[in-house]
Backbone as numpy.savetxt, mean C-alpha at the origin, in Angstrom:
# Nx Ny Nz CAx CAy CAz Cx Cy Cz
1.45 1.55 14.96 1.98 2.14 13.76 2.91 3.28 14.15
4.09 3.23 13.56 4.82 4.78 13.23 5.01 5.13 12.40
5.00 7.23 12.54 5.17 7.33 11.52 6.61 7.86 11.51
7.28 7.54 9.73 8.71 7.95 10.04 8.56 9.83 9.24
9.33 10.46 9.87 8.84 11.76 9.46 10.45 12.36 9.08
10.51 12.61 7.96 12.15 12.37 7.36 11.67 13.04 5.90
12.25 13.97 5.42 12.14 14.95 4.17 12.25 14.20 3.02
11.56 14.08 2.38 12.39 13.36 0.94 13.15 13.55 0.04
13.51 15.19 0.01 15.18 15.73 -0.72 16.20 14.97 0.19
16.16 14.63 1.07 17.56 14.64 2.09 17.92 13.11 1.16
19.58 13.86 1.28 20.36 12.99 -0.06 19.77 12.45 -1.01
18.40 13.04 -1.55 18.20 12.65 -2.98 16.72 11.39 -2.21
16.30 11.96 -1.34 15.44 10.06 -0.87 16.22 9.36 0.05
17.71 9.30 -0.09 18.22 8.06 0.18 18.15 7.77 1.82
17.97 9.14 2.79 18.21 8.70 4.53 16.13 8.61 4.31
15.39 8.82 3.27 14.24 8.49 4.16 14.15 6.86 3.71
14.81 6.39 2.68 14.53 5.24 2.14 15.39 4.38 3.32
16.38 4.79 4.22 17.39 4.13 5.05 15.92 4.19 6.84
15.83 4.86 6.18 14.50 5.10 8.26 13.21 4.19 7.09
12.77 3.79 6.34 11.91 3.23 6.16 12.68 1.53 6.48
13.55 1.45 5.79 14.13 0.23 6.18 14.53 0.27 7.47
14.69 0.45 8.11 15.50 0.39 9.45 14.17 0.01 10.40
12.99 0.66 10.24 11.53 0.07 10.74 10.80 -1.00 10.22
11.24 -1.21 8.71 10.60 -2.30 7.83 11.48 -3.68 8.49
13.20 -3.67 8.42 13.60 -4.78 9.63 13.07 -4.96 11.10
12.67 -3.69 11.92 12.09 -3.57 13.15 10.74 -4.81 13.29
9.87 -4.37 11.88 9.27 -4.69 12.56 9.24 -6.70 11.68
10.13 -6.55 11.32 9.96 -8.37 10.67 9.74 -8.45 9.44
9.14 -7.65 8.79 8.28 -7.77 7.89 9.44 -8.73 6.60
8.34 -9.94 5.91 8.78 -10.77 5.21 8.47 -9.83 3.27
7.60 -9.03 3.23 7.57 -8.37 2.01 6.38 -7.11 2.34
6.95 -6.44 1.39 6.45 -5.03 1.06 5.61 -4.77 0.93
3.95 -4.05 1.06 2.97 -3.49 0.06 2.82 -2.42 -0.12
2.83 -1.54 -1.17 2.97 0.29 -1.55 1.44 0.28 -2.09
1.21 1.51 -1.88 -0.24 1.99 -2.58 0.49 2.62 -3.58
-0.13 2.43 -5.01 0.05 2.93 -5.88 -1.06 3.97 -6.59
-0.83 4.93 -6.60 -1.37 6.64 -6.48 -2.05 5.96 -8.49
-2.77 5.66 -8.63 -2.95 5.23 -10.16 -4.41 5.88 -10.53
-3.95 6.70 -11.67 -5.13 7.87 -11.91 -6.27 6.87 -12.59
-7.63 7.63 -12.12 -9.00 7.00 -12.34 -9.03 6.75 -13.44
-8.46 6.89 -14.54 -8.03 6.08 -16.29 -7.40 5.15 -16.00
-6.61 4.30 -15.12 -6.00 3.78 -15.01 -4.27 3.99 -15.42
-3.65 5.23 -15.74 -2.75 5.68 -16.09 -2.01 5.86 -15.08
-0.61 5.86 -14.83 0.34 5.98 -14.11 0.91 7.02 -14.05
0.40 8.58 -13.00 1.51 9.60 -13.51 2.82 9.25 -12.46
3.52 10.82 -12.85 4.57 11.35 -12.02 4.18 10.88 -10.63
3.37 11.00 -9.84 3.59 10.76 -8.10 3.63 8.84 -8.51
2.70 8.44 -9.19 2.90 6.62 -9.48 4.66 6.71 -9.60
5.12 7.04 -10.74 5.94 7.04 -11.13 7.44 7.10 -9.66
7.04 8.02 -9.13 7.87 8.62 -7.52 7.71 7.19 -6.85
6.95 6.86 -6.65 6.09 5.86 -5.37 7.31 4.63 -6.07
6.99 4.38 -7.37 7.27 2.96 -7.65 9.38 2.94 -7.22
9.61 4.40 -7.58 11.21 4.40 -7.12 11.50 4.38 -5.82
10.63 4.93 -5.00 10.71 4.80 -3.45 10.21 3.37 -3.43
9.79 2.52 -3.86 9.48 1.25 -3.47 10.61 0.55 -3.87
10.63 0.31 -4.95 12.27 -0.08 -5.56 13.61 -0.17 -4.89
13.58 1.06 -4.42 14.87 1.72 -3.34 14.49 1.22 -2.14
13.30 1.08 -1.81 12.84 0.52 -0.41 13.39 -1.24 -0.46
12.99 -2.03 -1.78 13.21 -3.17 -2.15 14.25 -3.52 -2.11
14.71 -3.07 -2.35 16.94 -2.75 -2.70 17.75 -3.14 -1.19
17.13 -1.93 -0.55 18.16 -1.66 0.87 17.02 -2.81 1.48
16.06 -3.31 1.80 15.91 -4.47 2.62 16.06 -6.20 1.96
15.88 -6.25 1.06 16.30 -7.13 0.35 14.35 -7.91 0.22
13.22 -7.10 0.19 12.71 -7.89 0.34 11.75 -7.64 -1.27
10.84 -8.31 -1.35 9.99 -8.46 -2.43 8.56 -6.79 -2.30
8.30 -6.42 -3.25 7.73 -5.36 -3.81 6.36 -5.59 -4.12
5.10 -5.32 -3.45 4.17 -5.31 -4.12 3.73 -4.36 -3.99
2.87 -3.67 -5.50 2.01 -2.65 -5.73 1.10 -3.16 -5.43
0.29 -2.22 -4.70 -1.26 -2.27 -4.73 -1.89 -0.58 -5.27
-3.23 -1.10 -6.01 -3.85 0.39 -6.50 -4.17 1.09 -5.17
-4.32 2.26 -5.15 -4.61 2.96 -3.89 -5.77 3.66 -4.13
-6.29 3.75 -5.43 -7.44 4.61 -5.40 -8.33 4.41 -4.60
-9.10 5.16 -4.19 -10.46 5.77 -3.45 -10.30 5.00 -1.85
-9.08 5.29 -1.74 -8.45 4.41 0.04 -9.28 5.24 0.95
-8.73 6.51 0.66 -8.88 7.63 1.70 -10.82 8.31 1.37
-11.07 7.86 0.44 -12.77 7.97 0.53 -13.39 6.98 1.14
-13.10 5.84 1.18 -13.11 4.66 2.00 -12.78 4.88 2.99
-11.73 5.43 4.02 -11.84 5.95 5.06 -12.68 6.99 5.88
-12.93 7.36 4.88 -13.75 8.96 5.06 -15.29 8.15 5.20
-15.91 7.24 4.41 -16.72 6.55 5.20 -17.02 5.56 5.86
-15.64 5.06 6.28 -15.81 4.26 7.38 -15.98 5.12 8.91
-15.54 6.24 8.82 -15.45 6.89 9.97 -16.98 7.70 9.97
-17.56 7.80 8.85 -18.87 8.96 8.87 -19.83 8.76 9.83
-20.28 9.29 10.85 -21.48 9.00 11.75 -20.67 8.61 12.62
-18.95 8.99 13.42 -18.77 8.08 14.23 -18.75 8.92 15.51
-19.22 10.37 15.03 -18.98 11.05 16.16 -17.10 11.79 16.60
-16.60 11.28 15.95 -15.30 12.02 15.92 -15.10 13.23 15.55
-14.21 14.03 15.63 -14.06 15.60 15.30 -13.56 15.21 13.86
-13.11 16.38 13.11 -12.67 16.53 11.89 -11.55 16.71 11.92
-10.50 16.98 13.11 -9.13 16.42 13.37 -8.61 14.87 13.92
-9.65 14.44 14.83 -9.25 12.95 14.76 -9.81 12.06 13.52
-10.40 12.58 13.12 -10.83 11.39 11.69 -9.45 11.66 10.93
-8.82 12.83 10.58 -7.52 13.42 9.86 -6.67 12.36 10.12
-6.33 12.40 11.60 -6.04 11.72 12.44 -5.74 9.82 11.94
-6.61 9.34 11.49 -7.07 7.96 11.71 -7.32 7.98 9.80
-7.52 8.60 8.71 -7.39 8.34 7.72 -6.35 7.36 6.75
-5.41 8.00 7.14 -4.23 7.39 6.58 -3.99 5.56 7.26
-4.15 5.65 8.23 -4.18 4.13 9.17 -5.21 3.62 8.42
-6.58 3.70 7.95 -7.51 3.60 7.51 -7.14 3.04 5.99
-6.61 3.90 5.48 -6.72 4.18 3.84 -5.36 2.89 3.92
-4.12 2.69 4.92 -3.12 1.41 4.59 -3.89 0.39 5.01
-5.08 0.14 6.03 -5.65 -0.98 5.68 -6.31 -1.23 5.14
-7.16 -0.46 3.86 -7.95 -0.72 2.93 -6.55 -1.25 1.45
-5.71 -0.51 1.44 -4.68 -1.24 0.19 -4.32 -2.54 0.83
-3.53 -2.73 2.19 -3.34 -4.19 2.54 -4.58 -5.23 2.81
-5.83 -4.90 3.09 -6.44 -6.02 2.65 -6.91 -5.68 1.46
-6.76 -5.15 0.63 -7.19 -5.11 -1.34 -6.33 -6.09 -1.61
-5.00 -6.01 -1.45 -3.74 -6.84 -1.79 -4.32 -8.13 -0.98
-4.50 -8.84 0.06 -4.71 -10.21 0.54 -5.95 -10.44 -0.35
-6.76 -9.67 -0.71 -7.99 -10.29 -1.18 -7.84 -10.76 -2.45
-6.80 -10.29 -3.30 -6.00 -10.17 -4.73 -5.20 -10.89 -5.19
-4.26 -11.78 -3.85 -3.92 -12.89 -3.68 -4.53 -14.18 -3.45
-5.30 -13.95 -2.56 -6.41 -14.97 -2.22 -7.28 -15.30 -3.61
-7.43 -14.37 -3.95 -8.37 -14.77 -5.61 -7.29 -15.57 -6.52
-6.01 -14.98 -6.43 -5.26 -15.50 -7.64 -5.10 -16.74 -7.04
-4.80 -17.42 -5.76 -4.61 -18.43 -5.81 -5.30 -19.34 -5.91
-6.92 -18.30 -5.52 -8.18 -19.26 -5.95 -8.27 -20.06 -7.68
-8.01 -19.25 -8.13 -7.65 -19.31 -9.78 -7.21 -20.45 -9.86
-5.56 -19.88 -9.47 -4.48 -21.38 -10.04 -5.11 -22.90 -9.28
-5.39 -22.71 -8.62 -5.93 -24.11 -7.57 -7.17 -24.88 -8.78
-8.15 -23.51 -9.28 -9.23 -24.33 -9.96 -8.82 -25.14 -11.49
-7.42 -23.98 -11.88 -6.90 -24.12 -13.54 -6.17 -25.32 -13.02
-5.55 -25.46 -11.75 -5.16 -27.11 -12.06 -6.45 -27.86 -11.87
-7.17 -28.03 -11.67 -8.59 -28.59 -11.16 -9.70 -28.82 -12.50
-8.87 -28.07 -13.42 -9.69 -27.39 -14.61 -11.24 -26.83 -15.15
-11.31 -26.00 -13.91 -12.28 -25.31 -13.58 -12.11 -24.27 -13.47
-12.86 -23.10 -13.60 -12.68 -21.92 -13.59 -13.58 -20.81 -12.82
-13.11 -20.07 -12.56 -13.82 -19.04 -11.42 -14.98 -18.18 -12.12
-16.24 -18.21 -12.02 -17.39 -17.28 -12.64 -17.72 -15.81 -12.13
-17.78 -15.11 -12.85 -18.04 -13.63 -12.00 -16.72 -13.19 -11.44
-15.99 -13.45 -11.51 -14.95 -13.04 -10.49 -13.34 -12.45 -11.05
């Protein structure tokens, strides 16, 4: 993982949205996933609101497809995946954020995987219980 470390006033977003793409071609990637900051009501503020234009703008300059994922309780989810591991309270800091993007990217595969579980049964005309 890198991280790109680039101000987000500079030209308005636009050189950090140009170093996000410039690593998002690096590294191949066929589409996008953003955590979306979405308050425990389920309401969308101002930082949602930020995220979804930096994704957008991210979408734009690579040409690729956009998915939101919710981000809530990533980084508490990290916080206990790491509990009892014996790490300091700067390397867990450390390892959160890595943590908290693979808890939204597999939320998102698991979210897909269901929906396609779905469509597969609605042609099948069956339907998914509990789920």
């Amino acid at each position: 993982m890198k991280v790109v470390e680039v101000s987000v006033g500079l030209e308005g977003g636009r050189v950090l949205v140009r170093e996000l793409a410039r690593e998002v071609r690096a590294l191949g990637a066929g589409a996008l996933v953003v955590g979306l900051p979405i308050n425990m009501d389920d309401s969308e503020g101002p930082r949602a609101k930020k995220v979804r234009g930096l994704g957008d703008a991210l979408g734009k300059e690579t040409g690729l497809g956009v998915f939101y994922q919710d981000e809530r309780l990533t980084s508490a989810d990290a916080d206990w995946q790491m509990a009892r591991t014996g790490m300091t309270r700067g390397e867990k800091k450390q390892r959160r954020d890595a943590l908290a993007a693979a808890t939204i990217l597999r939320d998102f595969l698991a979210e897909l995987a269901r929906k396609a579980s779905n469509e597969r049964n609605e042609e099948r005309g069956t339907e998914e219980v509990g789920g």
